[in-house]
Rosetta silent file (secondary structure, phi, psi, omega in degrees, C-alpha in Angstrom):
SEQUENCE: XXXXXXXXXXXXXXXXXXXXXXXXXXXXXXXXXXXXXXXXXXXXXXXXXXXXXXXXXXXXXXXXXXXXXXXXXXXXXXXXXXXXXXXXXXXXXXXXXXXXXXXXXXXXXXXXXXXXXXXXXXXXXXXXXXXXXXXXXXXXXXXXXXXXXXXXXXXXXXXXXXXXXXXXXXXXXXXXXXXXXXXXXXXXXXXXXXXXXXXXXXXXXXXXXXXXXXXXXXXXXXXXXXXXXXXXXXXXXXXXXXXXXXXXXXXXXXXXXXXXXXXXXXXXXXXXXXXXXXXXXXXXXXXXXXXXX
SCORE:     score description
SCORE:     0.000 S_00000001
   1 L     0.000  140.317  173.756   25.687 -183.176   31.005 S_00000001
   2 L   -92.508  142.462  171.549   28.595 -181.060   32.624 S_00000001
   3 L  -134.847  147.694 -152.409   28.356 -177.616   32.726 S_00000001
   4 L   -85.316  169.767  168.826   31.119 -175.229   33.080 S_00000001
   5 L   -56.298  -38.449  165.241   30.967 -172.743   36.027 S_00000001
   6 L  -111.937  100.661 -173.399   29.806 -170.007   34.487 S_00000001
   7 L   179.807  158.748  166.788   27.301 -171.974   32.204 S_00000001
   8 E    88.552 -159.932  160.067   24.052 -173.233   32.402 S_00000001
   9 E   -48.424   49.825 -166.574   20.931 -171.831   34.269 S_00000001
  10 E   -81.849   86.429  137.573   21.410 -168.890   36.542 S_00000001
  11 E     0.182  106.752  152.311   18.279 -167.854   37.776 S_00000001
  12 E   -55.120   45.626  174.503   17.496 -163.952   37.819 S_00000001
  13 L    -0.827  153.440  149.582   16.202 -163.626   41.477 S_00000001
  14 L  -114.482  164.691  169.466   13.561 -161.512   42.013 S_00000001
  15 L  -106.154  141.546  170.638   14.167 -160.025   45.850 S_00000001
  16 L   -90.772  111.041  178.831   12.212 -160.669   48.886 S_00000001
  17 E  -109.222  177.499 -178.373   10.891 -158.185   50.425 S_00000001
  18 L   -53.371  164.519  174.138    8.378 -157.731   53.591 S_00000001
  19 L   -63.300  -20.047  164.518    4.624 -157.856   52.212 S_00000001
  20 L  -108.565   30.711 -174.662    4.304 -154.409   51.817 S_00000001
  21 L    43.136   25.650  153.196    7.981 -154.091   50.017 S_00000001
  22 L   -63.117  -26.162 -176.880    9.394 -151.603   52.394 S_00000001
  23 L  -112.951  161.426  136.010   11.994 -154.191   53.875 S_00000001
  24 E   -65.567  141.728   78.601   14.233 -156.832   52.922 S_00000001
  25 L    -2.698   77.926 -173.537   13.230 -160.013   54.142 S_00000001
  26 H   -59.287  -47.528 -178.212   15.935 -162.177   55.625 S_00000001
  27 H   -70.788  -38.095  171.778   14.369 -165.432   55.970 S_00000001
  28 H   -35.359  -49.242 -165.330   12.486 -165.006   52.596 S_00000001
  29 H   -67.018  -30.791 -177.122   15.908 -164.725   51.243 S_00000001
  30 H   -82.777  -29.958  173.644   16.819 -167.743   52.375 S_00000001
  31 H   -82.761  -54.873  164.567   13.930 -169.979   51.626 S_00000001
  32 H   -42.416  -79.111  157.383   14.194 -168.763   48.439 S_00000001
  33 H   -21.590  -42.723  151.845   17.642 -169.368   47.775 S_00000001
  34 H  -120.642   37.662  123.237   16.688 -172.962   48.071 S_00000001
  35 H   -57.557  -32.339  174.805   13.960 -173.406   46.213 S_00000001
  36 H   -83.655  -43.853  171.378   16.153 -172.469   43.389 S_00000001
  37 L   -48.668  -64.532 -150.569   18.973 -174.540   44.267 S_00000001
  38 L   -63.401  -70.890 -159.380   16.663 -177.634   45.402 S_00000001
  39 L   -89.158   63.199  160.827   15.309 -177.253   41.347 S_00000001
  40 L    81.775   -1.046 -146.805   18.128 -177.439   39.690 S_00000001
  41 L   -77.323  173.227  173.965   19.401 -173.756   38.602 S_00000001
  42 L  -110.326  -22.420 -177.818   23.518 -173.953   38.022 S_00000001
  43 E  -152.913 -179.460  173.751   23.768 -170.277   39.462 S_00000001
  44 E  -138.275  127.748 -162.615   21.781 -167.808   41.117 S_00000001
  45 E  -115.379  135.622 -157.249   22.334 -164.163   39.410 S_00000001
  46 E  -142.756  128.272  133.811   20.872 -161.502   42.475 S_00000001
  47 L   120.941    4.557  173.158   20.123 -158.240   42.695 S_00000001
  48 L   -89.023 -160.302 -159.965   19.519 -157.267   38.590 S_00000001
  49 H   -57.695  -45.600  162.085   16.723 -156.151   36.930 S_00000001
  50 H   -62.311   14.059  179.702   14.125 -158.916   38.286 S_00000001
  51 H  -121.672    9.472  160.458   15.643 -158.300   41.942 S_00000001
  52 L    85.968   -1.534  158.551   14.477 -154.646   41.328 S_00000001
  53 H    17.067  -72.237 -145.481   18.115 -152.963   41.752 S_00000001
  54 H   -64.576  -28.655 -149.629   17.123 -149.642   40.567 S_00000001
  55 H  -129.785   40.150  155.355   14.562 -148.935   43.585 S_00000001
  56 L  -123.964  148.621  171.257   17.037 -150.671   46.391 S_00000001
  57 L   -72.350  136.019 -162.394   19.339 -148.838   48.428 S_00000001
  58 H   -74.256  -13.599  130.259   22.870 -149.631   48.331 S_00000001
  59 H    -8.689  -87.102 -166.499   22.480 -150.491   51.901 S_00000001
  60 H   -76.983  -18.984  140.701   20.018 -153.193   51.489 S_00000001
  61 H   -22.323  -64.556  168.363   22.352 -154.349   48.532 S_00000001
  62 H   -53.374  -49.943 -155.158   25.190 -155.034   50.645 S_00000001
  63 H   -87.985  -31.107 -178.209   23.327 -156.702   52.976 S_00000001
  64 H   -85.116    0.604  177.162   20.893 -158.910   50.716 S_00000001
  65 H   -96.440  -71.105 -160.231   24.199 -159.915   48.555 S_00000001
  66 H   -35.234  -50.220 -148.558   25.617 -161.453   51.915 S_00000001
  67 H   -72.966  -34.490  172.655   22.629 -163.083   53.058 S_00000001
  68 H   -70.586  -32.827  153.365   22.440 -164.732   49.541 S_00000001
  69 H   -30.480  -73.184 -162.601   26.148 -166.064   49.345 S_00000001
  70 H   -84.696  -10.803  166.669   25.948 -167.757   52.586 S_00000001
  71 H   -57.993  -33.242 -174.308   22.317 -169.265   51.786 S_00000001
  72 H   -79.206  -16.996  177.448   23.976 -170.666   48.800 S_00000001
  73 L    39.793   53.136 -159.825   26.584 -172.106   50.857 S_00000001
  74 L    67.957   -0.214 -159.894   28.589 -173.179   47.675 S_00000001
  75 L   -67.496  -57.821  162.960   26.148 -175.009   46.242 S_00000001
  76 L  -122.642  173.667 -175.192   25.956 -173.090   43.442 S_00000001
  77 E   -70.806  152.427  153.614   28.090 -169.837   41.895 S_00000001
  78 E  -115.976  137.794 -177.761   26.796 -166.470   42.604 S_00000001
  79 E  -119.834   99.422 -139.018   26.745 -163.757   40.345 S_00000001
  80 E  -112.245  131.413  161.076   25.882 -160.546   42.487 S_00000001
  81 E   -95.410  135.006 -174.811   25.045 -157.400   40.185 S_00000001
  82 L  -114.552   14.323 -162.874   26.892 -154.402   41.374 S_00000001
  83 L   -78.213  147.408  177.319   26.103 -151.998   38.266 S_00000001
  84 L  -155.129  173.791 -177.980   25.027 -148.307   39.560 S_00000001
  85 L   -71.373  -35.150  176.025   24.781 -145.002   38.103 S_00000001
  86 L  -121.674  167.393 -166.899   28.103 -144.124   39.145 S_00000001
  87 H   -69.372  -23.332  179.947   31.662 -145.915   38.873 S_00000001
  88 H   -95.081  -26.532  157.169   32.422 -145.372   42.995 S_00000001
  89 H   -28.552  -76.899 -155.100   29.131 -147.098   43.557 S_00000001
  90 H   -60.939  -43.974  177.201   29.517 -149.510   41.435 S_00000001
  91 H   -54.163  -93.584  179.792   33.198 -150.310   42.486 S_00000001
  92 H    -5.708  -60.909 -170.731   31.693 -150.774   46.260 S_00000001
  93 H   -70.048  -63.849 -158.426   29.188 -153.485   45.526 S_00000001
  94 H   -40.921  -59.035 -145.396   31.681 -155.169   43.327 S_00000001
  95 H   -62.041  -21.292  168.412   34.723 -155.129   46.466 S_00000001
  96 H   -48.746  -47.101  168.537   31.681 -156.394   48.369 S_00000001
  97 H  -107.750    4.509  141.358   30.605 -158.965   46.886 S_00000001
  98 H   -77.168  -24.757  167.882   34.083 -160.534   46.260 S_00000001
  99 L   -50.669  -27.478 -159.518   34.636 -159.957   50.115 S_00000001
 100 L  -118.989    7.541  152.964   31.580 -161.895   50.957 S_00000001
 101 L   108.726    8.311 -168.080   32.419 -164.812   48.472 S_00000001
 102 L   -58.830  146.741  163.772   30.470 -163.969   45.390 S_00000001
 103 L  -100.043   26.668 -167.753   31.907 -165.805   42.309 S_00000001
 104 E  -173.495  134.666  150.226   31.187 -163.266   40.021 S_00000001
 105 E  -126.929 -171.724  175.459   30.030 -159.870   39.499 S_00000001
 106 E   -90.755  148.641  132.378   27.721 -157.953   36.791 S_00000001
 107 E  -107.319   96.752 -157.859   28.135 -154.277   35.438 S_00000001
 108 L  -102.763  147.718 -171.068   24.810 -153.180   33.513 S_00000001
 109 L   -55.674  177.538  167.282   25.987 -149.662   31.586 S_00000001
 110 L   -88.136  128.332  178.689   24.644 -146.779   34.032 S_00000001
 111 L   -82.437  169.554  156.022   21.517 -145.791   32.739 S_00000001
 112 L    90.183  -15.855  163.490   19.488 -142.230   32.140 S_00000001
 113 L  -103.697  140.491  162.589   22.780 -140.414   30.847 S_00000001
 114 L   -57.730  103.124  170.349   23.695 -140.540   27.308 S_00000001
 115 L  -133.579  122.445 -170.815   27.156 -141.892   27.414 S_00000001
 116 L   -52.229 -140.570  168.307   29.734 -142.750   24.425 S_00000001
 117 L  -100.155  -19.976  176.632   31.733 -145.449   24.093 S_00000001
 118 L   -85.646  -19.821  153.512   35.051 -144.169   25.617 S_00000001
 119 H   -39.864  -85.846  -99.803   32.763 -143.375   29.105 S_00000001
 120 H  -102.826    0.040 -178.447   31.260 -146.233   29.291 S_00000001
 121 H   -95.219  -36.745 -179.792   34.826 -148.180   28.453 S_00000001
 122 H   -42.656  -76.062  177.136   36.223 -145.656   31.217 S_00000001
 123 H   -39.099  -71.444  163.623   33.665 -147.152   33.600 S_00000001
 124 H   -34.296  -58.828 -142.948   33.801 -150.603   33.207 S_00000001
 125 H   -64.846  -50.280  177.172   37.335 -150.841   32.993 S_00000001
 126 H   -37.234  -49.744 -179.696   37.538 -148.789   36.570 S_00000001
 127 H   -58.682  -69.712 -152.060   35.229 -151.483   38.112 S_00000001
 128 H   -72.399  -23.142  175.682   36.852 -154.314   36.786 S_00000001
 129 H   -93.412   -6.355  165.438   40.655 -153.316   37.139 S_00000001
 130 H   -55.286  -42.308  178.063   39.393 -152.379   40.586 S_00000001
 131 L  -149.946   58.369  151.457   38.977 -156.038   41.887 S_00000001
 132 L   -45.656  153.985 -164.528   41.355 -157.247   39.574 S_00000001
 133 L    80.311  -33.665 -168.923   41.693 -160.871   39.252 S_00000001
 134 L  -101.247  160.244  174.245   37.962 -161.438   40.074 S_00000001
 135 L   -34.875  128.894  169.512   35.299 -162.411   37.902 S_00000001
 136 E  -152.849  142.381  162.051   33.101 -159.465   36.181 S_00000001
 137 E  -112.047  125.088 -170.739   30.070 -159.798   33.428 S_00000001
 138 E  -102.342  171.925 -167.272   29.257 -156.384   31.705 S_00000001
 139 E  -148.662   96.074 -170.632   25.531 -156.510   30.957 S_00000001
 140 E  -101.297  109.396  179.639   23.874 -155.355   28.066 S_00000001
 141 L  -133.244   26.280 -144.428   20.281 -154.574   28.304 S_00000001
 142 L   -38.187  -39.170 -176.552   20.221 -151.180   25.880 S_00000001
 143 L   -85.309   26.844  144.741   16.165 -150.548   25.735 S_00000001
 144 L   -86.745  -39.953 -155.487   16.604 -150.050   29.390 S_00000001
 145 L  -123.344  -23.148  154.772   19.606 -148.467   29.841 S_00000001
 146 L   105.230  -45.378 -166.287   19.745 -146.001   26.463 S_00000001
 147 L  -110.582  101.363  162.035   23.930 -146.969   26.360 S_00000001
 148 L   -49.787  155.680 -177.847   24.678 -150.252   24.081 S_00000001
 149 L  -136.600   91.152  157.125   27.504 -152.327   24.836 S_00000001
 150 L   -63.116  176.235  176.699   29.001 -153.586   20.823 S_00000001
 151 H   -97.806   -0.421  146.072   31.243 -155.954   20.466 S_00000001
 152 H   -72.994  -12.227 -172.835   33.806 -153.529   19.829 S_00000001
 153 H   -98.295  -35.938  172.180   33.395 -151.518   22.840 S_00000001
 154 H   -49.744  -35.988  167.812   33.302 -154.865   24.570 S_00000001
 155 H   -52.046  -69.155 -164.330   36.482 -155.818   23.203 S_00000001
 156 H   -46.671  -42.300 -164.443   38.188 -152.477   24.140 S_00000001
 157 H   -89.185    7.969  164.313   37.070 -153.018   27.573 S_00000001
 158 H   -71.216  -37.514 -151.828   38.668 -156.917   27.809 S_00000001
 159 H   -89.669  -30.160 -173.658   41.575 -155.439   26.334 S_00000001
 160 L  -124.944    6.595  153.336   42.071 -153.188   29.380 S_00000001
 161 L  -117.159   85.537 -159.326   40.686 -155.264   31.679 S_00000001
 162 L   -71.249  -24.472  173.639   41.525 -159.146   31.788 S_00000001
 163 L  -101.264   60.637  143.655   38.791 -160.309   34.299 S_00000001
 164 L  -108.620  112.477 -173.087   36.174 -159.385   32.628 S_00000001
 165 L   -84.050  -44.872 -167.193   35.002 -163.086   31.647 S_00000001
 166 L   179.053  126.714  143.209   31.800 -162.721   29.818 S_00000001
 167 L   -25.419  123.536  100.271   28.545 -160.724   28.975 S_00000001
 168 E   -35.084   91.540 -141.565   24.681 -161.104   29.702 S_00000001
 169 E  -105.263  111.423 -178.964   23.546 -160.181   26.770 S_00000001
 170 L  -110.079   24.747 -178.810   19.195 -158.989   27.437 S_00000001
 171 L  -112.267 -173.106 -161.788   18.672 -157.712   23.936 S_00000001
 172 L  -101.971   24.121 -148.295   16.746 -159.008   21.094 S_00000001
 173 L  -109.129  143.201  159.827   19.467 -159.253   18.349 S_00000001
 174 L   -85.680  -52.660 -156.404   20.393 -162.730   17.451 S_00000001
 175 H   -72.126  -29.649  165.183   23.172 -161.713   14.992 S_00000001
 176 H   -56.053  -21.929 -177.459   25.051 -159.485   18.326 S_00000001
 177 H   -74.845  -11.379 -168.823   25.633 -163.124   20.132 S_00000001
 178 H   -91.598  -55.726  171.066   27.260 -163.788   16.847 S_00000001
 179 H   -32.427  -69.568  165.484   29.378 -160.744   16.886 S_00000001
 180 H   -29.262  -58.802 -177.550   29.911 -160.913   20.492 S_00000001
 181 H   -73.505   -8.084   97.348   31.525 -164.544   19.772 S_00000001
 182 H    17.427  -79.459 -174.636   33.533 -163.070   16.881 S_00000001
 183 H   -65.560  -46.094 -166.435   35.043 -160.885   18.846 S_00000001
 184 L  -121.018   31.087  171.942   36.347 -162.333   22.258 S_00000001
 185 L    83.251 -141.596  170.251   36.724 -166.066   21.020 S_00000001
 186 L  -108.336  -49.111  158.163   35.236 -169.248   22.437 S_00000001
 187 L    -8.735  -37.311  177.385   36.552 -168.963   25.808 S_00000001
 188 L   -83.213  158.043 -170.504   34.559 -165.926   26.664 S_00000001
 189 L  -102.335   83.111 -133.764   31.149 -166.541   28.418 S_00000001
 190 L  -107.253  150.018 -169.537   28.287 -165.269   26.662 S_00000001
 191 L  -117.797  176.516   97.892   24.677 -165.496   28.558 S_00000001
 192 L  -124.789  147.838 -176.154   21.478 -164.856   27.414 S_00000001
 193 L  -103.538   31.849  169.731   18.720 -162.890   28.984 S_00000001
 194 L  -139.370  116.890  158.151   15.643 -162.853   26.564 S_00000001
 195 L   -85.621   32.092  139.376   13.801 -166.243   27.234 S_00000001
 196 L   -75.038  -39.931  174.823   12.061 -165.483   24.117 S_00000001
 197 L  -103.703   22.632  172.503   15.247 -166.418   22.502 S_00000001
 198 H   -25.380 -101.229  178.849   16.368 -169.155   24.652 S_00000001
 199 H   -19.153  -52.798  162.295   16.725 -171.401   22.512 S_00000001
 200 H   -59.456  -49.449 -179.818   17.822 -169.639   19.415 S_00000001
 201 H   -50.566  -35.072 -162.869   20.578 -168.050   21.695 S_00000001
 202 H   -64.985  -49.377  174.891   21.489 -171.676   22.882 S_00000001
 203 H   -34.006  -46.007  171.177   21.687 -172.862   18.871 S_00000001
 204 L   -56.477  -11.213  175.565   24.000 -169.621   18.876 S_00000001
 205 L   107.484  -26.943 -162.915   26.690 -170.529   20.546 S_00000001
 206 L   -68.823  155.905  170.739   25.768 -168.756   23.985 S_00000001
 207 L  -124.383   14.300  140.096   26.300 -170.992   26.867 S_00000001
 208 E  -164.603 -154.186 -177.922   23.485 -170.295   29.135 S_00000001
 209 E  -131.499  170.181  174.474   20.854 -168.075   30.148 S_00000001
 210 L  -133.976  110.161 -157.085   20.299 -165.817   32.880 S_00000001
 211 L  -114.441  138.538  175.398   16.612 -166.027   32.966 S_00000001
 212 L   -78.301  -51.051 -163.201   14.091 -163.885   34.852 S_00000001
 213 H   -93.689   39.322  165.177   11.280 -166.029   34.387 S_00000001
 214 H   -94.765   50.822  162.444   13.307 -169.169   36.374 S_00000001
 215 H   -86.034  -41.675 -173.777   13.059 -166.548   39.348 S_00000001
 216 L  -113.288  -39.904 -178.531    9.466 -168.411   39.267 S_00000001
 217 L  -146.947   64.331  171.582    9.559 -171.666   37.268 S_00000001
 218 H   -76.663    7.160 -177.532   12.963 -172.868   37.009 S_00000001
 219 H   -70.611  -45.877 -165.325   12.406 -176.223   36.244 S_00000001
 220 H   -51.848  -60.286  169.488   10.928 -175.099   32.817 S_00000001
 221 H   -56.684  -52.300  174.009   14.505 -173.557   32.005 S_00000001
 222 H   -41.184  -35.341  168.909   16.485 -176.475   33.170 S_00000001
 223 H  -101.055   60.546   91.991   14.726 -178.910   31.129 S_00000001
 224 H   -45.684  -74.767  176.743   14.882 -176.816   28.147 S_00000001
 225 H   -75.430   -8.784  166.869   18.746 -176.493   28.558 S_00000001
 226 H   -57.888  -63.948 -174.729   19.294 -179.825   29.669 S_00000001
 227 H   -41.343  -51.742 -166.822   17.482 -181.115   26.305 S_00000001
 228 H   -56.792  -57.690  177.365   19.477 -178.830   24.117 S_00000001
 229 H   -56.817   -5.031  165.054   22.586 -180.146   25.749 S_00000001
 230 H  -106.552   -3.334 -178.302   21.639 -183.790   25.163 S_00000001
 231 L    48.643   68.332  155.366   20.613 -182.820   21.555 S_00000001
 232 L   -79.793    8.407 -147.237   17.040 -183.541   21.949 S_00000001
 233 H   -65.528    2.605  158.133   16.379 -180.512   20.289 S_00000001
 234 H   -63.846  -61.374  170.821   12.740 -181.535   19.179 S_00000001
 235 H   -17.271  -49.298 -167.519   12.309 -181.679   22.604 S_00000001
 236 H   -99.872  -30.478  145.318   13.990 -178.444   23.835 S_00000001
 237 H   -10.323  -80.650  177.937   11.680 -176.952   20.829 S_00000001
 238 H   -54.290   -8.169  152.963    8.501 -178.080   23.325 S_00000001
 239 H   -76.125  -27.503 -170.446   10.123 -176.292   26.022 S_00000001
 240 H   -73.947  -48.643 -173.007   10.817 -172.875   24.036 S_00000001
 241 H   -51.896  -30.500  172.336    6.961 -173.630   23.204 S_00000001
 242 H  -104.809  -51.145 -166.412    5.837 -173.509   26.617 S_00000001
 243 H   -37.085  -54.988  173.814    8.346 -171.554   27.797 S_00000001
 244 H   -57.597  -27.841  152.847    6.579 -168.989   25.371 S_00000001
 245 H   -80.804   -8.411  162.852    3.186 -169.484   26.159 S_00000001
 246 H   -88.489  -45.634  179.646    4.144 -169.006   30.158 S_00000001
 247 H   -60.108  -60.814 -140.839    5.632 -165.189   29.192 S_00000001
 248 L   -69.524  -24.395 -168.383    2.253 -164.830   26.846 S_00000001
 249 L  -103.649    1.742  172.522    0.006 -165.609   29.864 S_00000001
 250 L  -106.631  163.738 -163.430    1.083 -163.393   32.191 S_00000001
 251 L   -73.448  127.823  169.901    0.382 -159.743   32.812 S_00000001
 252 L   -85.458    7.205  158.943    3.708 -157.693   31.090 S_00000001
 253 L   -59.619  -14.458 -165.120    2.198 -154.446   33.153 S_00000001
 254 L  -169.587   30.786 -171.975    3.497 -155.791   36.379 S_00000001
 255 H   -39.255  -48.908 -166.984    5.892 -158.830   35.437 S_00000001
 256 H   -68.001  -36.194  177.110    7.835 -158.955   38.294 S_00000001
 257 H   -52.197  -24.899 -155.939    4.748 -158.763   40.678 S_00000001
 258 H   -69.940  -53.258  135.594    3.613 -161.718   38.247 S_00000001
 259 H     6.430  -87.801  159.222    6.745 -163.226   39.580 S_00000001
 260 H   -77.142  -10.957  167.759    6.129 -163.131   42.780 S_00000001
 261 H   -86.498  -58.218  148.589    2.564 -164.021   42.996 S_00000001
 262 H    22.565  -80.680  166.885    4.158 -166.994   41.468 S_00000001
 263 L   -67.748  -17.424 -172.442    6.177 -167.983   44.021 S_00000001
 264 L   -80.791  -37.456  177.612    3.746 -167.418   46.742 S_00000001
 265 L   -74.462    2.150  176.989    1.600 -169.761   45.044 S_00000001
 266 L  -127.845   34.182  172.684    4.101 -172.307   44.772 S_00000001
 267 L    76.810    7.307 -168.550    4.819 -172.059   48.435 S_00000001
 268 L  -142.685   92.641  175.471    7.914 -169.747   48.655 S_00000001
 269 L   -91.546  142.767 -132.101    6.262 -166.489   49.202 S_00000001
 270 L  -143.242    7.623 -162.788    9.017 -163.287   48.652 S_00000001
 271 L    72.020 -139.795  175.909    6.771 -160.234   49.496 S_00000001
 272 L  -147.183 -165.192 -160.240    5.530 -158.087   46.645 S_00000001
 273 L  -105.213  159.249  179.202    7.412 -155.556   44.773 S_00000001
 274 L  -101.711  101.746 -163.625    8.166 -152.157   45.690 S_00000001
 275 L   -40.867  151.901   12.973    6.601 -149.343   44.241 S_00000001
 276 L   -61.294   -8.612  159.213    6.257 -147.222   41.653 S_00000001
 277 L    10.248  148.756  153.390    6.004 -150.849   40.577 S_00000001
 278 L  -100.120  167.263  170.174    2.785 -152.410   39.823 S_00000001
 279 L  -134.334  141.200 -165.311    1.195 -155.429   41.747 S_00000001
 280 L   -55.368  142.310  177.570   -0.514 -157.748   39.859 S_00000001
 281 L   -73.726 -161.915  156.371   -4.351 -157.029   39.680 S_00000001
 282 H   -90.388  -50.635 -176.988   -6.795 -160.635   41.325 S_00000001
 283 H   -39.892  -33.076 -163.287   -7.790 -160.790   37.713 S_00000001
 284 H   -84.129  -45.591 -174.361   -3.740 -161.186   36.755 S_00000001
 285 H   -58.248  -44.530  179.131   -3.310 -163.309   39.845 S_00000001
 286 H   -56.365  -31.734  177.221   -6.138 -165.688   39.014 S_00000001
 287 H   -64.217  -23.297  173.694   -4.908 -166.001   35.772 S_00000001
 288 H   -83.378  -31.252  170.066   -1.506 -167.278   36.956 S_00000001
 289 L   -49.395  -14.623  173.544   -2.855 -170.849   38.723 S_00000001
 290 L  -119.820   38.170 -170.048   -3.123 -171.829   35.531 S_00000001
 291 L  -125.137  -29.848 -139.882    0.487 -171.049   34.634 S_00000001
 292 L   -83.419  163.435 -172.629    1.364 -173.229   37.334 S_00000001
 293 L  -102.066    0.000    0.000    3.451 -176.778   36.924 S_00000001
């Protein structure tokens, strides 16, 4: 089935760091990067909530956006998240990762301050008229970040910004993807990031996901949206169905380590996660081999 550029599977990275998560990891990054290409993903979305953002330095940002870009070598789009607590941050990662070839970037609101809707329109719009012309996906993930993105505030900030293309939408509402599409037409790109609702989201109109857990088992997503897209959809049912019994078996205390024990065990070992994080108990790890595909 063709899928548009911004459409289809984009892998949620998690990032690879040294084994005791103090470092980036170049070559990890790299190994990595095609494992997910070599199974199939349509994009690779780096550096957001599964790549651990919050507890990287803007440093190893810069440098771990690059290193992913030219691993991807075109193969597939990149969507590098540049969202930070503040708007001259955030502008920086963006001019960054269109300098270094990204096709897209993210803005998740800035979390831990309470901010209304004319901030947080303020903000975007600053990023996004900032490296005008280029791609940008706001990112709504509200029981993280405390500041909601409606589809009126989304609107406002389209309205003053034209490249902002389309939303990642990580919340559990069914009836906001409806809104969302309401609001900015068909044209706009709407994602979703709760593989709980895969499926329902696809049924919804959205036209892909940006999934955390193909960070670990993208194949799982791929044939899921592949099915839907051939309208198979008993089929892509039995995929939501496992897809859903692979979140239920793993430990949600330490997902991302869960993640990454994951991957080690499937040959593309990433490091571990960087604390305060958790890492995965042996009990959680043993328990994942039988997650495996």
């Amino acid at each position: 089935m063709s899928v548009a550029r911004f459409g289809g599977v984009f892998a949620a990275m998690v990032t690879p760091l040294t084994d005791d998560g103090a470092a980036l990891d170049t070559e990890r990054i790299r190994g990595y990067v095609d494992f997910l290409v070599d199974r199939g993903v349509n994009g690779l979305f780096a550096f957001g909530t599964t790549g651990e953002w919050p507890l990287l330095s803007e440093a190893e940002r810069l440098a771990g956006a690059g290193v992913v870009i030219e691993q991807a070598r075109g193969r597939v789009p990149v969507i590098v998240h540049a969202g930070a607590h503040s708007t001259a941050q955030a502008l920086r990662l963006a001019e960054h990762a269109r300098g270094a070839g990204a096709a897209a970037v993210s803005l998740i609101s800035p979390p831990f301050f309470r901010l209304d809707d004319s901030a947080l329109c303020d903000h975007f719009a600053a990023v996004a008229r900032g490296v005008g012309g280029f791609p940008v996906f706001l990112y709504d993930i509200p029981e993280a970040t405390n500041n909601d993105i409606s589809a009126e505030l989304l609107l406002r900030v389209a309205r003053r910004a034209d490249n902002v293309v389309g939303i990642k939408y990580s919340g559990d509402s069914l009836p906001r993807l409806r809104e969302y599409r309401r609001a900015m037409g068909s044209s706009f790109t709407l994602f979703s990031g709760n593989d709980s609702l895969a499926l329902p989201a696809l049924h919804e109109g959205a036209d892909g996901l940006v999934s955390g857990n193909a960070s670990a088992f993208p194949e799982l997503l791929v044939s899921l949206f592949t099915l839907f897209g051939e309208g198979r959809f008993a089929e892509a049912a039995g995929k939501q169905r496992e897809l859903d019994t692979f979140i239920a078996g793993r430990d949600a205390s330490c997902e991302l380590s869960c993640f990454k024990a994951l991957l080690a065990l499937r040959g593309a070992p990433v490091g571990e996660v960087r604390p305060p994080l958790k890492r995965a108990s042996e009990e959680s790890r043993a328990a994942l081999r039988g997650l495996l595909p």
